[in-house]
C-alpha positions, 0 to 999 in steps of 0.5 A, spaced: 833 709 667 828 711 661 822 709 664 824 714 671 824 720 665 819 716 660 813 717 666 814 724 668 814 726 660 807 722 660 804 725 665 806 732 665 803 731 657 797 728 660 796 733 665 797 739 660 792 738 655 786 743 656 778 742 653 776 748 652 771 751 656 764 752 652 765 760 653 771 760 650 768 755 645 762 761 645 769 766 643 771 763 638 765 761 634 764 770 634 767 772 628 767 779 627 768 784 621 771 790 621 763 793 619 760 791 625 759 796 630 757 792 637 753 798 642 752 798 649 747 802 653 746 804 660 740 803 664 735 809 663 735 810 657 728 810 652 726 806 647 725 811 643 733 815 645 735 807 642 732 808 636 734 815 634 741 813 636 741 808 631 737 811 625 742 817 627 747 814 622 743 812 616 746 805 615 743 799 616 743 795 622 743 787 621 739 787 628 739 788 635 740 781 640 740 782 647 736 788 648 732 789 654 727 794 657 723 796 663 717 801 661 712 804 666 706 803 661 700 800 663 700 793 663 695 793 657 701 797 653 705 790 652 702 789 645 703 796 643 710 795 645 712 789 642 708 791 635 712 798 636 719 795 637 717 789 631 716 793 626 723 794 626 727 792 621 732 791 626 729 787 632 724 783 626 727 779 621 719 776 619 722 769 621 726 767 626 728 773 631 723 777 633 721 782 640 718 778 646 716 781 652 712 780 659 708 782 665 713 781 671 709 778 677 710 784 681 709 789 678 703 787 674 
């Protein structure tokens, strides 16, 4: 009769264990502070909208990850974006993180 409850009760605990998933292991490493202030933008506004946001609040902003942007400049313009937007304190830590950028096959 114990062996009729005991296998059950052994299953039931093997099957409720759960791995997290990488996203939930990806959440739990973010830690935030009550000083960091995440900000998102809608498409269409300018790199220079962006920045003049930003220094708005004359604080000091660590960086900025994720950002991207479509410019209608020439193709020829690519470096002087990239040295534009590295010479942000903000987007360049001299480093690790830096302003990439790229020609898209079709619009190129």
């Amino acid at each position: 009769m114990k062996i009729f409850w005991i296998m059950p009760l052994l299953i039931l605990v093997l099957f409720s264990c759960k791995k997290d998933s990488n996203d939930e292991l990806e959440k739990q490493e973010r830690e935030f502070v009550p000083t960091d202030v995440l900000v998102k933008t809608a498409a269409g506004y300018s790199i220079d909208k962006v920045f003049d946001f930003i220094n708005s609040f004359d604080h000091e902003v660590e960086n900025i990850e994720c950002g991207y942007y479509n410019s209608s400049l020439s193709p020829d313009s690519l470096q002087y974006v990239l040295d534009y937007l590295n010479a942000k304190p903000y987007t360049n830590d001299g480093n690790m993180w830096y302003v990439s950028g790229y020609l898209h096959y079709q619009t190129n």
